[in-house]
C-alpha positions as a printed NumPy array, in Angstrom:
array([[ -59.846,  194.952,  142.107],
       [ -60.723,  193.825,  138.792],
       [ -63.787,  190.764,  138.255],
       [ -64.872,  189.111,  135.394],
       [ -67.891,  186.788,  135.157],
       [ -68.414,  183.191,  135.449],
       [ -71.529,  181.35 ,  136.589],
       [ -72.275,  179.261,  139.615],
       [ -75.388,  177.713,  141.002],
       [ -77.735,  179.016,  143.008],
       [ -78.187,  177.183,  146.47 ],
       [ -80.433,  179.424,  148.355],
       [ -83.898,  180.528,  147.518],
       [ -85.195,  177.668,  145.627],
       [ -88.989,  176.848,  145.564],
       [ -90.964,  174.317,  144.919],
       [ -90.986,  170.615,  146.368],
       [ -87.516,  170.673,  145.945],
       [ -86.489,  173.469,  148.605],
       [ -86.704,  171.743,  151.664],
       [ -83.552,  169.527,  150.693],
       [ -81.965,  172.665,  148.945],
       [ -81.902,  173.83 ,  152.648],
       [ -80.605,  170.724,  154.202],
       [ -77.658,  170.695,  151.201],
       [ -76.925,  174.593,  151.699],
       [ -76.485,  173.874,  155.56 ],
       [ -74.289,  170.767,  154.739],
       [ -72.518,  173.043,  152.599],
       [ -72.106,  175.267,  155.327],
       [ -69.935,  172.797,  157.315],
       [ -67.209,  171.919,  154.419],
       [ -66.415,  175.484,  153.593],
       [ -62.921,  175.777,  154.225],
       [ -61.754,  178.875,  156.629],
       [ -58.555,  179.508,  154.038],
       [ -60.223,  179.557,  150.805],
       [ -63.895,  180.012,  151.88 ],
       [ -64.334,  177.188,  148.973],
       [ -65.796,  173.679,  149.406],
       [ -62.966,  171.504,  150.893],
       [ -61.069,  170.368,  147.922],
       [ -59.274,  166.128,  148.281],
       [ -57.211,  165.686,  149.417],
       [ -58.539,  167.576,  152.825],
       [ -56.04 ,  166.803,  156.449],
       [ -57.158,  167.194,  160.192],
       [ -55.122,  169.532,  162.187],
       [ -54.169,  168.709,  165.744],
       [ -56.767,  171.002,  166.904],
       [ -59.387,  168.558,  165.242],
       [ -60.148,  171.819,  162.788],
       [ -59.858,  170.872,  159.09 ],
       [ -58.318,  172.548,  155.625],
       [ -57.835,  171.566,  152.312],
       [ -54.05 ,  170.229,  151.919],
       [ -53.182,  173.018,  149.175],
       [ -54.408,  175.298,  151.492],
       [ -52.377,  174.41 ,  154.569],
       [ -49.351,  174.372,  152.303],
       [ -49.991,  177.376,  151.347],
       [ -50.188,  178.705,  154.91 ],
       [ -47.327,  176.912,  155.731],
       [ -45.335,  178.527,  152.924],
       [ -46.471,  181.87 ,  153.778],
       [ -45.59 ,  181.291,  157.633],
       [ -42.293,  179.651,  156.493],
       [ -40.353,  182.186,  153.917],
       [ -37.324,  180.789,  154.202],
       [ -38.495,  177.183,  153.665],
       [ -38.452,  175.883,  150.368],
       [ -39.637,  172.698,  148.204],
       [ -37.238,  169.78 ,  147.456],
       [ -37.513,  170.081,  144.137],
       [ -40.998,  167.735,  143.717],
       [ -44.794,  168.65 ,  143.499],
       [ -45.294,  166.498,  145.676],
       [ -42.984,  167.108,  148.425],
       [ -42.74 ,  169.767,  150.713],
       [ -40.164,  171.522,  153.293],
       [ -40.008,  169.405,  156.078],
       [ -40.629,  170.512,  159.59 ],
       [ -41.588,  174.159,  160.573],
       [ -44.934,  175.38 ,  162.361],
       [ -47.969,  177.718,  161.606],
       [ -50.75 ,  178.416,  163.104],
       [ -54.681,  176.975,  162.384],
       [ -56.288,  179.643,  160.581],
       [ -59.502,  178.869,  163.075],
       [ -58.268,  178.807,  166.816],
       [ -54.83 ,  180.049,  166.554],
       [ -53.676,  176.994,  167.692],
       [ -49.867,  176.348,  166.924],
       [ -49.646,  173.207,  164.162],
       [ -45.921,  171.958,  164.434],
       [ -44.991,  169.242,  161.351],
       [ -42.893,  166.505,  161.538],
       [ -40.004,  166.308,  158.404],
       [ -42.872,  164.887,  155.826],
       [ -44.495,  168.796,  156.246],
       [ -48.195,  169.048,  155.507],
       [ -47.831,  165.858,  153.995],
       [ -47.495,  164.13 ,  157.564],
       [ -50.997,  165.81 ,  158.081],
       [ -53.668,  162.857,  158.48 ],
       [ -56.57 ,  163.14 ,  155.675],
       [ -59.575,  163.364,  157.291],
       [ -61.678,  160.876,  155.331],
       [ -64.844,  161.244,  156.099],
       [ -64.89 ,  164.705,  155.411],
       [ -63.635,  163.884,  151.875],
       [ -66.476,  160.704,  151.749],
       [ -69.161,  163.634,  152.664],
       [ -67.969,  165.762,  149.824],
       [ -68.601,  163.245,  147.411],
       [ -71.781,  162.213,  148.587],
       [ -72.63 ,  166.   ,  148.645],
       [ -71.561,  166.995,  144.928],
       [ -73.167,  163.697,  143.673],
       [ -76.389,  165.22 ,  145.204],
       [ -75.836,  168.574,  144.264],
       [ -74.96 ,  167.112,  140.563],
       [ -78.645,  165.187,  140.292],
       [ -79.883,  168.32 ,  141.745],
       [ -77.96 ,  170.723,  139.016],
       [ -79.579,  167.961,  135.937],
       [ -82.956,  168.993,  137.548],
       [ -82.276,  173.109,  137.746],
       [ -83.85 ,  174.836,  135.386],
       [ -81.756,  177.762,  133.501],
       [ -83.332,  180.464,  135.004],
       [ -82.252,  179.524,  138.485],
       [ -78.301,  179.96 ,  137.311],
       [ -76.519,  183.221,  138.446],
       [ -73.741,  185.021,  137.5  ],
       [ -70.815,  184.578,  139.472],
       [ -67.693,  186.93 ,  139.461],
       [ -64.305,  185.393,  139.225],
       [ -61.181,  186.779,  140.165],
       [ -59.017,  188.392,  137.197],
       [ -55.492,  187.924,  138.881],
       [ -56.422,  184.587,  139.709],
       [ -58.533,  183.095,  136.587],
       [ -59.907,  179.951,  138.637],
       [ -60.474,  181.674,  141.762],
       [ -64.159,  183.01 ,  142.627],
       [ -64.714,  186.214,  144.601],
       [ -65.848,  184.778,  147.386],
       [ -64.542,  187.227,  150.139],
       [ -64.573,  190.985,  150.848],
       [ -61.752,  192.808,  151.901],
       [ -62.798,  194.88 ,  155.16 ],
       [ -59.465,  197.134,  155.27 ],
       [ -59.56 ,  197.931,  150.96 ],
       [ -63.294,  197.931,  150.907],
       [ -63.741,  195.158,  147.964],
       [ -64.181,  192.126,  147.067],
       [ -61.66 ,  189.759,  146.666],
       [ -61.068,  186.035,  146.186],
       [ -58.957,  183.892,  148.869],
       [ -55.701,  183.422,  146.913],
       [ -55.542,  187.224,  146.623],
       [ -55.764,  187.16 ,  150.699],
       [ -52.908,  184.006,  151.06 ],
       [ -50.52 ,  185.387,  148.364],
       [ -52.236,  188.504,  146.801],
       [ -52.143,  192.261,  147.858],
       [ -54.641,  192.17 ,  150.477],
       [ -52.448,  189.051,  152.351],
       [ -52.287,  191.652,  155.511],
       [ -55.999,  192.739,  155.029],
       [ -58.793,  191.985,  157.362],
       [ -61.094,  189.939,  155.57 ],
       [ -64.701,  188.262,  156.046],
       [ -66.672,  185.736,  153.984],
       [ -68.231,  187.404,  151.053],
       [ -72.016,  185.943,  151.55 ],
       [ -72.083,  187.27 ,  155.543],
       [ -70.716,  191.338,  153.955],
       [ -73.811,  190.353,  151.341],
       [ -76.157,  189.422,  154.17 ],
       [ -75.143,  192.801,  156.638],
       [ -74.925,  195.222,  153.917],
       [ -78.604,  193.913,  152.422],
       [ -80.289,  194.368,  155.958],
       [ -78.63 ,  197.485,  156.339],
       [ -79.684,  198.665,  152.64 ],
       [ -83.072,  197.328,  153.708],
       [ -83.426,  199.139,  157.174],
       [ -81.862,  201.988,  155.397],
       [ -84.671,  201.745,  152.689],
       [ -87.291,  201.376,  155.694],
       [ -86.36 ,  204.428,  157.332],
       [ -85.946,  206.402,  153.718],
       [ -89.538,  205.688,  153.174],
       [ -90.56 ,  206.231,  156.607],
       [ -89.131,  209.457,  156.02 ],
       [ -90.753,  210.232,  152.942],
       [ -93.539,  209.572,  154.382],
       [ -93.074,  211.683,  156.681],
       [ -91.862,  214.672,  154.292],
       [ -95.352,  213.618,  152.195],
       [ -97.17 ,  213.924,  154.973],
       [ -95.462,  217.608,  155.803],
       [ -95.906,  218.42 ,  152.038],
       [ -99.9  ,  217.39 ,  152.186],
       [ -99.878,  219.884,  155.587],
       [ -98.452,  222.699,  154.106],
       [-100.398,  222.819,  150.927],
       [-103.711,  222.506,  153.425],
       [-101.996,  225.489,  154.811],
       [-101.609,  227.326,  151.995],
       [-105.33 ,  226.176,  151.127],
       [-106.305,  228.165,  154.173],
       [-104.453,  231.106,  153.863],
       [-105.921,  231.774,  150.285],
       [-109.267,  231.218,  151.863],
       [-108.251,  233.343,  155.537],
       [-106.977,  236.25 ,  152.568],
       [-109.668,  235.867,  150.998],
       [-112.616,  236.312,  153.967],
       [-110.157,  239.067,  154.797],
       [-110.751,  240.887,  151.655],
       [-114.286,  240.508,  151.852],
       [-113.968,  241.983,  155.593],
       [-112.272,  245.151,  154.573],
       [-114.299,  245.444,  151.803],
       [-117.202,  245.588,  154.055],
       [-115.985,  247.727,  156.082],
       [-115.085,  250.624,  153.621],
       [-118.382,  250.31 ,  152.233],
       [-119.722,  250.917,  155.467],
       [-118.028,  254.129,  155.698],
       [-118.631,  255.422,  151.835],
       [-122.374,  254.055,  153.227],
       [-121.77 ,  256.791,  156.73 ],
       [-120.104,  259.753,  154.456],
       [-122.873,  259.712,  151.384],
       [-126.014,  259.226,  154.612],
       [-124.368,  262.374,  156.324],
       [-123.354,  264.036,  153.106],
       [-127.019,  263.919,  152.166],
       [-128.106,  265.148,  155.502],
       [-125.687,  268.125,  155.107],
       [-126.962,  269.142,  151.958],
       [-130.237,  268.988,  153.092],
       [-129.577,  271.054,  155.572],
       [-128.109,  273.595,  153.313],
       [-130.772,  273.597,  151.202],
       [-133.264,  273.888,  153.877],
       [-131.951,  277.576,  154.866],
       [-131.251,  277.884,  150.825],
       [-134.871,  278.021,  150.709],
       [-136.287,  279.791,  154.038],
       [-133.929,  282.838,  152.611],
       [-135.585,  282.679,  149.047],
       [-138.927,  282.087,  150.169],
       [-138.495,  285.08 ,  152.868],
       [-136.665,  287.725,  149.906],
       [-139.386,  286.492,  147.281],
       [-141.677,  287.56 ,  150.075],
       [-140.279,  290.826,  150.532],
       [-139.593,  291.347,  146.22 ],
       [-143.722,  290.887,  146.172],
       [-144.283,  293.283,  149.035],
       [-142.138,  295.923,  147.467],
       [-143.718,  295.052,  144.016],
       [-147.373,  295.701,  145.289],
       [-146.165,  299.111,  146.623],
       [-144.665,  300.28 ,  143.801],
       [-147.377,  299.024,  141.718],
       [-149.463,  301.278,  143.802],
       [-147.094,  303.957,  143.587],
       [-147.161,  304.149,  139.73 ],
       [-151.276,  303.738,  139.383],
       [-150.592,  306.955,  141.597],
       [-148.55 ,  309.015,  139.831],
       [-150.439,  308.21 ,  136.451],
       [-153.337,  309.336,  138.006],
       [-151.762,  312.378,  139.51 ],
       [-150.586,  312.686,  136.08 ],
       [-154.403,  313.035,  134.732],
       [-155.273,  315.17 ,  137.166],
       [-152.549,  317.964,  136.42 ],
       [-154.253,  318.264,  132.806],
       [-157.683,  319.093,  134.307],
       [-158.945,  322.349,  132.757],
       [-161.42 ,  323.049,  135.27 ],
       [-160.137,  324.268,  138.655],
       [-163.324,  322.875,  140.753],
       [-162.569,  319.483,  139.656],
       [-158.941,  319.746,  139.862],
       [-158.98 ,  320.502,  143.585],
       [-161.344,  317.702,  144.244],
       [-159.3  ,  315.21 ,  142.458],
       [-155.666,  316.564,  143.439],
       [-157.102,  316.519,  147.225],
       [-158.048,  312.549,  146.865],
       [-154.498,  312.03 ,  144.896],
       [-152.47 ,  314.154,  147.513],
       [-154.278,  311.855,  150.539],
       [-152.917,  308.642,  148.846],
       [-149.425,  310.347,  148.565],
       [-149.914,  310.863,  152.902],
       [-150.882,  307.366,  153.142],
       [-148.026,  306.122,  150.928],
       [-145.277,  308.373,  152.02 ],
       [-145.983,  306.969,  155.799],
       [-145.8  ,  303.34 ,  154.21 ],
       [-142.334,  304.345,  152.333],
       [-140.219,  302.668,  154.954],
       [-138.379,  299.246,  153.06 ],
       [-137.999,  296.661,  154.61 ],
       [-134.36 ,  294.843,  153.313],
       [-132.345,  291.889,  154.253],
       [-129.455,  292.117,  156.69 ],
       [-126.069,  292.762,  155.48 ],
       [-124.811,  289.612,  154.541],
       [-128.06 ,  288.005,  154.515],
       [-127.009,  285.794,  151.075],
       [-124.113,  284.62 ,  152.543],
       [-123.998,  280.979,  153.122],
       [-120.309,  280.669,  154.038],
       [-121.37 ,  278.957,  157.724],
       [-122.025,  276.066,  156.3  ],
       [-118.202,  274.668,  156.921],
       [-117.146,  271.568,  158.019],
       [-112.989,  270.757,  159.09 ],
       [-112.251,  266.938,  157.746],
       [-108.661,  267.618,  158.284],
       [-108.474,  265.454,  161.659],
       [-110.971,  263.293,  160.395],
       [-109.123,  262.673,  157.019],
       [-106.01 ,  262.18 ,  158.586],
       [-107.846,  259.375,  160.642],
       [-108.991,  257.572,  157.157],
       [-105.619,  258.225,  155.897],
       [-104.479,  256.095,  159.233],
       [-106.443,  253.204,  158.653],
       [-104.77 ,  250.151,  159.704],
       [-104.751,  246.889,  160.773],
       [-104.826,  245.949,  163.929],
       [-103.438,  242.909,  166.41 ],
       [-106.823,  241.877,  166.857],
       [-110.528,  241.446,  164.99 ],
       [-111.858,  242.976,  168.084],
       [-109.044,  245.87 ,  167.749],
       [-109.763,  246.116,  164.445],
       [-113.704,  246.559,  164.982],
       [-112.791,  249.239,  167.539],
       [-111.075,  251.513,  164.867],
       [-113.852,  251.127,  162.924],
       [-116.504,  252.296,  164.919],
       [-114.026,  255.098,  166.368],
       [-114.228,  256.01 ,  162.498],
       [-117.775,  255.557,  162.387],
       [-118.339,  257.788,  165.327],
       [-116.093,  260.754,  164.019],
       [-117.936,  260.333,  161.087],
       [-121.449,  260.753,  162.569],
       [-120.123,  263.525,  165.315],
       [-116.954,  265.563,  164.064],
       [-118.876,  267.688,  161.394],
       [-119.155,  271.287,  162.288],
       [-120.897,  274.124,  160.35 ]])
């Protein structure tokens, strides 16, 4: 369907001191819209049987369309005679007499009210300031018509002499302003519940970035956690290592202090042993026999004394060995090796300790 623009006035909306009777002439208006055209009644307008009302063009045109086969005398203003259609409003069946649509009575008043109503709408138009005109799309097949219907079966809008004689003359069809209305609440509700629902999504959005707030800080006291915890156990292993070297150390120096003992024994004796033999030494070079047999006896007594003292005392074989200190870590460092997480803070302090105790207790010289 192809438009192109025109302008008409705006009825509805208006402000101002004014908008009170804009409302009483839009409602008036409401009541002289044809049901053919959807247009202001246009003179001359009849009265059906059925007391419902329609601009003479347009029953013509109805009639025309009902009646194919029925054709014009030859004069505008003359129509086929006789023949039947229906009012567009009820249904009800119109049947004409031989003057056609012609023998319809004009309904007079109506047309009376129509000209009282455009005279006020024209004093009202003087007043209007430019602003308050809008656009209004007219109908490109049909250059005077407005689009002033949709078409519910093509999906677009249309004007009304596309519906009597146009392409969408088998269409279902509704007034253009009540598809307007329906389609702006339903944009509106739709709009409602859109930001309702991103609302919603915002609000999930805010929640998971609090989320993610908290696991950086949960990671976090985590880290801090297992940090604390392997310093507790390079804390266990450097106490005991300490206490295992001391205790190395401690029979490191009982065995030194007890060979040093025996190193100064054995010195004294065989510092003894030498002042001896010096002196036994002396002796063999004395030239006088008398005083060699008294010294050689004294010399030869300390040799007795000495040779019962000869006995050394050593260490035991293997007494420098220290290869009992040993400890086995294999169990224990397959247990650090192990070190996991567990399902719970209190499982978790449980492997710990169990840790801490092999630690403390599964050394072994």
């Amino acid at each position: 369907m192809s438009f192109a623009l025109g302008f008409k006035h705006t009825t509805a909306g208006s402000s101002g001191p004014g908008a009170g009777s804009g409302a009483t002439m839009e409602n008036l208006e409401k009541q002289l819209i044809c049901p053919v055209c959807l247009e202001m009644f246009s003179k001359p307008v009849v009265i059906l049987p059925c007391q419902h009302n329609l601009c003479r063009k347009c029953a013509n045109d109805i009639f025309q369309s009902a009646n194919p086969l029925w054709h014009s005398r030859g004069s505008s203003s003359a129509t086929a005679s006789g023949g039947r259609f229906r009012c567009p409003s009820c249904r009800h069946e119109v049947v004409l007499d031989r003057h056609g649509v012609y023998g319809l009575q004009r309904n007079l008043l109506v047309e009376n009210i129509i000209d009282i109503y455009r005279q006020q709408e024209s004093s009202r138009l003087v007043s209007m300031k430019p602003e308050q005109q809008q656009q209004q799309l007219m109908c490109e097949e049909h250059e005077d018509e407005k689009i002033n219907i949709y078409c519910l079966s093509c999906q677009t809008p249309t004007c009304s002499m596309c519906k009597v004689f146009g392409q969408h003359r088998d269409c279902d069809v509704a007034p253009l302003g009540t598809v307007y209305m329906r389609q702006k609440t339903e944009l509106s509700d739709g709009i409602a519940i859109l930001v309702a629902s991103n609302d919603n999504v915002q609000a999930v959005i805010s929640q998971m970035e609090a989320i993610c707030r908290t696991i950086e800080e949960n990671g976090q006291r985590q880290r801090e956690h297992l940090s604390g915890h392997f310093e507790r156990l390079v804390s266990i292993l450097e106490e005991r290592k300490q206490e295992l070297v001391g205790l190395i150390t401690k029979e490191q120096d009982e065995k030194l202090k007890h060979v040093q003992s025996l190193i100064r024994q054995h010195s004294d004796h065989l510092e003894v042993g030498v002042t001896l033999v010096e002196t036994g030494i002396q002796s063999m070079e004395e030239p006088h026999m008398p005083l060699f047999i008294q010294s050689a006896q004294a010399i030869l007594e300390k040799m007795a004394v000495m040779a019962r003292a000869s006995k050394l005392e050593l260490p035991e074989l293997g007494y420098e060995s220290m290869s009992h200190f040993v400890i086995d870590i294999d169990d224990l460092a397959d247990t650090l090796r192990n070190i996991n997480f567990c399902c719970s803070v209190a499982g978790d302090e449980e492997d710990f300790e169990e840790v801490e105790e092999e630690l403390d207790f599964g050394s072994r010289f």
